[in-house]
Structures are given as C-alpha cells and as structure tokens.
C-alpha positions in Angstrom: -129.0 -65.6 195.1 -130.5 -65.4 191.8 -128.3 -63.3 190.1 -125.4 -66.0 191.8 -127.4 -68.5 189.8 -128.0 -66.9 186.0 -123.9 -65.5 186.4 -122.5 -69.1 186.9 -124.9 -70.5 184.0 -123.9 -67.4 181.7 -119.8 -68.7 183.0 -120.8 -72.0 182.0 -122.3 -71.3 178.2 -119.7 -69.9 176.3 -122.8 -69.5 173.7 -124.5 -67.1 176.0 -121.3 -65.3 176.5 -120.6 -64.9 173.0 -124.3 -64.0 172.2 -123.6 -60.8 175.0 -120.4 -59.8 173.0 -122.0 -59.8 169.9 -125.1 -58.1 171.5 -122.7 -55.2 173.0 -120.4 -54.8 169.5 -123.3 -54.7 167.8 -124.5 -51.9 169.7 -121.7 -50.2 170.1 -120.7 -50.4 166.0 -125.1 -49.1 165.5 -124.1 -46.5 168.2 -121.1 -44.6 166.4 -122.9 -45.2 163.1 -125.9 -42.5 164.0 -125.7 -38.9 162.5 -125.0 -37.2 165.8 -121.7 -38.9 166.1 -120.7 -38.9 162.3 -121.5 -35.2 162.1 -119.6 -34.7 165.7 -116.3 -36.5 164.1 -116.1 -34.8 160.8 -117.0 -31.0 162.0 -113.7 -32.5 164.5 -111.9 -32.9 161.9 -112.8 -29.9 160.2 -111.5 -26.3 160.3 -114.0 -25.7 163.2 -112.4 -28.8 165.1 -109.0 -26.6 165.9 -109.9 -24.0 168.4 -111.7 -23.5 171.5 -114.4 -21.3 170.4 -114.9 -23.9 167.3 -115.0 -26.8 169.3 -117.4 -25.3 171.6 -119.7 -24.6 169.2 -119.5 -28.3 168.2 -120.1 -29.1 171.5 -123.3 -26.9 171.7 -124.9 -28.9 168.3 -124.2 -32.2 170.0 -125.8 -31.5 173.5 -128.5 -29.6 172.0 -129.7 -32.7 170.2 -131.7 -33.5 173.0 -134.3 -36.0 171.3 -131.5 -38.2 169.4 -129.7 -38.6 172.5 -133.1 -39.5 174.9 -133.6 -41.5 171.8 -130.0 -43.2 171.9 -130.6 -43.6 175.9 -133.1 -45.6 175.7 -131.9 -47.7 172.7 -129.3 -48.4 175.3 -131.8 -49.1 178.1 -133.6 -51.8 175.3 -130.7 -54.1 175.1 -129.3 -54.0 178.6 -132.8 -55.0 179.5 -132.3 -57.9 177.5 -129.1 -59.2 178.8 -127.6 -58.5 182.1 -123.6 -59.2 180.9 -124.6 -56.2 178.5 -121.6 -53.9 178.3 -122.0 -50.7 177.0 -119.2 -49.3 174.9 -118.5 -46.2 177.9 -116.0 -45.9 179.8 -117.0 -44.8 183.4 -116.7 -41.7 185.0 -117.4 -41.4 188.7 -116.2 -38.9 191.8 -117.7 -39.1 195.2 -121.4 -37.2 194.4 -121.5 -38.1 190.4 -121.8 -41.1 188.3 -121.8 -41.6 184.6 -120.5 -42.6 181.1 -117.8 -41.1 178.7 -120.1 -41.0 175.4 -116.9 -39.4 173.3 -113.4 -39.1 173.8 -110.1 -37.9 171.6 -107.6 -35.5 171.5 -110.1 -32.5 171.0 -113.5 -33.3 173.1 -114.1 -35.3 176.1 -118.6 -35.7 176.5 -120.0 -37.3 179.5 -123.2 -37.8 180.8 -123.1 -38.1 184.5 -125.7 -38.2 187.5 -124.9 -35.8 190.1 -126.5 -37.5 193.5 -128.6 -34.7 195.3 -128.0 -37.0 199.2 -124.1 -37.5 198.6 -123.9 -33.2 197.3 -125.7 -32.8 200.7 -123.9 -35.0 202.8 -120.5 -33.7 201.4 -121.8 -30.2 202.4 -122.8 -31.3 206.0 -119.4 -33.4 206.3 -117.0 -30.8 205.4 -118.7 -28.2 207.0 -118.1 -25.2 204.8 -114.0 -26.6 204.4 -112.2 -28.3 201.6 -111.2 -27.0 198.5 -112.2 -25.3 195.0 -111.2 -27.2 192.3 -110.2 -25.3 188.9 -110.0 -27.9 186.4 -107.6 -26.1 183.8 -109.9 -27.2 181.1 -112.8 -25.0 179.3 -115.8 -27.1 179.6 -120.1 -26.7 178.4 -122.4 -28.1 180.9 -125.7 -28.5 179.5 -128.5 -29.7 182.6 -131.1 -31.9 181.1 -132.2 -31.9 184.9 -131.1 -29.4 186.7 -132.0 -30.5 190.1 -133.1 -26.5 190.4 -129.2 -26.3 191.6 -128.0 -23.1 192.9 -123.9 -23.0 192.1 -121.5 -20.3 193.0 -119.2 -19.4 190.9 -115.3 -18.8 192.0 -112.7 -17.0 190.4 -109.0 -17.5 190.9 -105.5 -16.1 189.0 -105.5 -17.5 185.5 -103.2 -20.7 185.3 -100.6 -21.0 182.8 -97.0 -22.2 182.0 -95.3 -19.3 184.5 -97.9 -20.3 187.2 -96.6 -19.9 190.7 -98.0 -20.5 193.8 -99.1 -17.7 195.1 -98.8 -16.4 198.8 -101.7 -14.6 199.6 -105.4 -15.6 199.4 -106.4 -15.5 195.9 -110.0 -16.9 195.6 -113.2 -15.0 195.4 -116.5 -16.1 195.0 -117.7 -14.1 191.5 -122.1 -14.9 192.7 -124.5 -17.6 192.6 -126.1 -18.6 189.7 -129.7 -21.1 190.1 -130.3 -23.6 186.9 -133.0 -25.3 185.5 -133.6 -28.0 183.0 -132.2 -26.9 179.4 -129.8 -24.7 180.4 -126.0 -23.9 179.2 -123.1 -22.7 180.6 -119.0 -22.3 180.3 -116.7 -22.5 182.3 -113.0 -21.7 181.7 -111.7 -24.4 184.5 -108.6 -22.1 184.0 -109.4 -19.3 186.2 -113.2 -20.3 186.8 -114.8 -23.3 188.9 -118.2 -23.6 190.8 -119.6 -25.2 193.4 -122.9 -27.0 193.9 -124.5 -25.1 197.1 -128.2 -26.9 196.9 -130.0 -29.3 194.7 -133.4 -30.2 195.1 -133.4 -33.8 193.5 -130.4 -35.3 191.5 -128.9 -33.8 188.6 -128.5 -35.1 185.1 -126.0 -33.2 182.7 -123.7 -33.5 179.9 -120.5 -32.6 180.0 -118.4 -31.6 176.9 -114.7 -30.8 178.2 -112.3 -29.3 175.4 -108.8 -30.3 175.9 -106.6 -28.5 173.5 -105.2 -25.1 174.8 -105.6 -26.5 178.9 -104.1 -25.6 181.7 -101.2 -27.5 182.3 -102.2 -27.6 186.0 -105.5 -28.2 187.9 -104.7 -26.4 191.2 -107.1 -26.0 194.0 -107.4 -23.5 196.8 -108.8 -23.8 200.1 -112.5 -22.7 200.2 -112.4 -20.9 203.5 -108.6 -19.0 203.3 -108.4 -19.4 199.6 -104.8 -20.0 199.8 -103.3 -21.9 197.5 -103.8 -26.2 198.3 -102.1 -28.0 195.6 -101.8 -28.8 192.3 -101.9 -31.9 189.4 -101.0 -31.8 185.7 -104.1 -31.9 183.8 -102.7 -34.2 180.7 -102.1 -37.8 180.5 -98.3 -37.4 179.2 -96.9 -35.2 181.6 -98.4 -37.5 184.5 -97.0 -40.4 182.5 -93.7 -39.4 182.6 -92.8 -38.6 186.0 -94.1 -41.6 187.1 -92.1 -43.8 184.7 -89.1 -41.5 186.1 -89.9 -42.4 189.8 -89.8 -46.1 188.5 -86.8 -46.1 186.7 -84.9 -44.2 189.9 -86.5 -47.0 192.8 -85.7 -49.4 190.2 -81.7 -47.7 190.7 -81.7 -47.9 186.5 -78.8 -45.7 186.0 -78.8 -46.6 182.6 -81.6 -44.6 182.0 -79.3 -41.2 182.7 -79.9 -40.4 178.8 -83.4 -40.7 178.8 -83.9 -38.5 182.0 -81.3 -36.0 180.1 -83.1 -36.0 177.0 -86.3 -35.0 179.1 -85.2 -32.0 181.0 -86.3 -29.8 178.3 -90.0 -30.7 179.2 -92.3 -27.3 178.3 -93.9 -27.8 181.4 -92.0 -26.6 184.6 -93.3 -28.8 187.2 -92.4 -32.0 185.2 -88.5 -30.6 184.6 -88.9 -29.9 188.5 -89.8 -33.3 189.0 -87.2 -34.9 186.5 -84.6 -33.4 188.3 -85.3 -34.3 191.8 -85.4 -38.0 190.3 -82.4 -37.3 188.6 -80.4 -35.9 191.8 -81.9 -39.0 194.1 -80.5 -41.7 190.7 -77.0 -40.3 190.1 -75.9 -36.9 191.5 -72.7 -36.2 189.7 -74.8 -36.6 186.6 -77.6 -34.5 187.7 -74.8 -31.6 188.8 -74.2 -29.8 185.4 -77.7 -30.4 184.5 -78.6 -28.7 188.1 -75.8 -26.0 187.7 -77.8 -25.3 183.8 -81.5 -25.1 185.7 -80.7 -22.6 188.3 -79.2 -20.4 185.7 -81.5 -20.6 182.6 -84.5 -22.2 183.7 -87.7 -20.0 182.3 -89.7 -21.0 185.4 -88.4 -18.6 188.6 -89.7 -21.1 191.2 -87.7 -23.4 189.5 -84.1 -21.2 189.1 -84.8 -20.9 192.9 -85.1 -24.3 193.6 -82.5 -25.4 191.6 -80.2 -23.0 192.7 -81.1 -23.5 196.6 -80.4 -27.4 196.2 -77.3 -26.8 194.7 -76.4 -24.6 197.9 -77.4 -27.2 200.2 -75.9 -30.4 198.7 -73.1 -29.4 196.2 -71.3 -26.8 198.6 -68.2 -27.9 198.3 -68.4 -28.2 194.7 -67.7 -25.2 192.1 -70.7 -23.5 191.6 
C-alpha cells in the first residue's frame, strides 16, 4: 500500500507534480539534444535520408553506437530512479512476447528497443502447438541483438507483396533455414517477401529495431504456418487504415452527404481501400455507387477488384443496364 500512499500525496502537491513534468521535459529536451540523434536527423534529411539502402545505412551508424546508447539507458534509469511519476518521452511498443520503447519515429525510420520475453516465446510455442501464422510485415527492417538470447530463427519466404497483390490459391510459404544469433549481431529483413520466426531462446532477448517506412508494402499479409495458405491481410500505413474507417463511420452514421467525399476517394492507389470505399458506398446510397460500380468492373487496375465489382453488379443491379 505504499505506492497507494506516495501516489495520493504526489495527487495532492501540484509542486511535486510539476517538479516530475519538468524532470521528464527536461530529459526528454537533454535526450534529443545528444549527437546520436542530431546526426540521425540531419543525415534524414540529407540525400542519404531518401532511399532504402540510404536509410539503412543510417540505421546501421545509430544501432552500432552501442556505448552512447548504454550510456543514454542508464541516464534514463538515473532519473526514473529519482521519481516514480517519471515519464519517459517513448511511446510504447508491446505484442504478446515483447516489450519496449519507440526511441525515433517520422516519416522515414521507426527505432525501438524492445525486450523479447524468453517464457511468453516459449509458452506461445507450446500453446499453439506448431499452428498460427507467419507474419510478413511489408516493411524492410535492421535488427541489431544487444542480447541475443542465443535465439535460433527460421527464416520464411513468401511471394513478394505489392500493389497487384492477390491472394493466392495454393500454398505459398517456405521456410528459406534457420539462422542462430548472438550478442552484436545484424540482420535485414525485407518484411515484403521475408519474415522469421523465433524457434528457441535461451534467456530474454534485447534488440533494436530500425524499421524503414518509405517504399512498404501496402499490405502486411500473413499465411498459415502449417498449410501456408494465404490467412489475411492489413494495410501497413496509418492513412489508408484511417480512411476506411472514417468511411465505415460516415455510412453507420447514414451521412449521405458525404457521397462527394467517398467519390473523390475511389481513385485511392491502393486497391483494397477502393475495394473497401465502394462496398461502403453501395451499403450508403446504391444508385450513387451504380456508375461508379459500372466504372470499377471495367477499368479497375486491380483484377480481384474488376471481378468483384463486376460480380456485385450481377447479383444486385440485374435488372439494371449493365
């Protein structure tokens, strides 16, 4: 009950709770201010900073700075020791086996440093008994293991995702070998047509994690591990994700007003999301969707989505001229 005690006295002293605000902007401001980060954001901003193979080799200075960033660690171990309402200036990253903080995020470069639990990778193993699925991110990303647990991954390869991706039929998914790591090492992994998976690890696993975002996937798509048939898929960017669900809104909200917007958007780059549009579209105001329908089943760049298009129109406009 102590910590019950010290939180309503820290609730009760708006001095205290300012003195752990200050404390945490002052970090985060000392944080951003060291060489590793100013020399991460202007080589960002550089020539380097616009393709993969640049940004990667960004990504290789930063986690190869291995001393300034122990030495940043435990600067940030030092103050949270002195207050428990420390916040760190991280947003948090967490799955089922992992746990850890965003260190950098924009447009370019996503770097985390997580924890990969040793008990929850081998409980998840023993769970699932060999079933599930293989996730392939869409995103090239540099793993650099600062413990490696003495993991042994295998490494799966799958068709290469892009913006004609279909679903295939038949099982895909192969398992390329197993690779065993140990502390300091570096991989990459093109989450477009690569992924892994961790088999064993000893003890946990500490890495970082730079993930380059421009030239993705637009889909993360996963198989099933034991058929490797095709499971499902997500759109790997923020936008995309953004917009269909504000499209789903408008539609239960019955906003036919927002016909133009939806019309405006149905020349999406990204096939799934004009998929989606429409289907939203037919369920807010039909007659408005028709030409728009009659357009997609005929010009449509996507096949899967000609056929769709064109088998809806069969089923619900059949007594319509086609």
């Amino acid at each position: 009950m102590l910590m019950d005690a010290t939180l309503a006295e820290w609730l009760n002293n708006a001095e205290d709770q300012n003195a752990s605000i200050e404390r945490s902007t002052t970090f985060a401001k000392r944080w951003l201010k060291h060489p590793l980060f100013t020399d991460l954001v202007s080589s960002l901003d550089g020539e380097e900073g616009q393709t993969v193979d640049g940004i990667l080799a960004i990504a290789q200075r930063f986690v190869a700075s291995t001393n300034d960033i122990s030495h940043m660690i435990d600067d940030l171990i030092v103050e949270a020791a002195k207050d428990p309402f420390f916040r760190p200036p991280f947003g948090l990253q967490a799955s089922e086996i992992s746990k850890g903080y965003v260190l950098y995020d924009n447009h370019q470069l996503c770097i985390l440093i997580n924890i990969i639990s040793a008990d929850a990778v081998a409980a998840k193993k023993l769970l699932h008994r060999g079933e599930g699925t293989v996730s392939f991110t869409g995103f090239v990303t540099l793993y650099h293991y600062l413990k490696s647990g003495d993991a042994t991954l295998s490494l799966w390869n799958a068709p290469a995702i892009n913006d004609s991706f279909s679903a295939p039929e038949n099982a895909v998914l192969t398992v390329k070998e197993r690779r065993r790591v140990a502390d300091g090492d570096s991989w990459v992994m093109d989450g477009r047509h690569q992924s892994f998976i961790i088999e064993h690890a000893d003890s946990d696993i500490v890495q970082l994690q730079a993930l380059v975002k421009i030239d993705a996937a637009p889909l993360a798509v996963e198989y099933d591990i034991k058929t490797g048939v095709f499971a499902g898929a997500s759109a790997t960017d923020d936008l995309s994700s953004r917009i269909q669900m504000m499209v789903t809104l408008l539609r239960l909200m019955e906003r036919d007003d927002a016909v133009p917007i939806i019309e405006s958007l149905l020349a999406n780059p990204h096939f799934f999301v004009r998929w989606h549009l429409m289907r939203e579209f037919l369920a807010m105001n039909a007659d408005a969707a028709f030409p728009h329908l009659k357009a997609m089943a005929s010009h449509d760049p996507h096949p899967e989505v000609r056929d769709a298009a064109a088998q809806t129109l069969h089923l619900f406009f059949s007594g319509k001229e086609i």
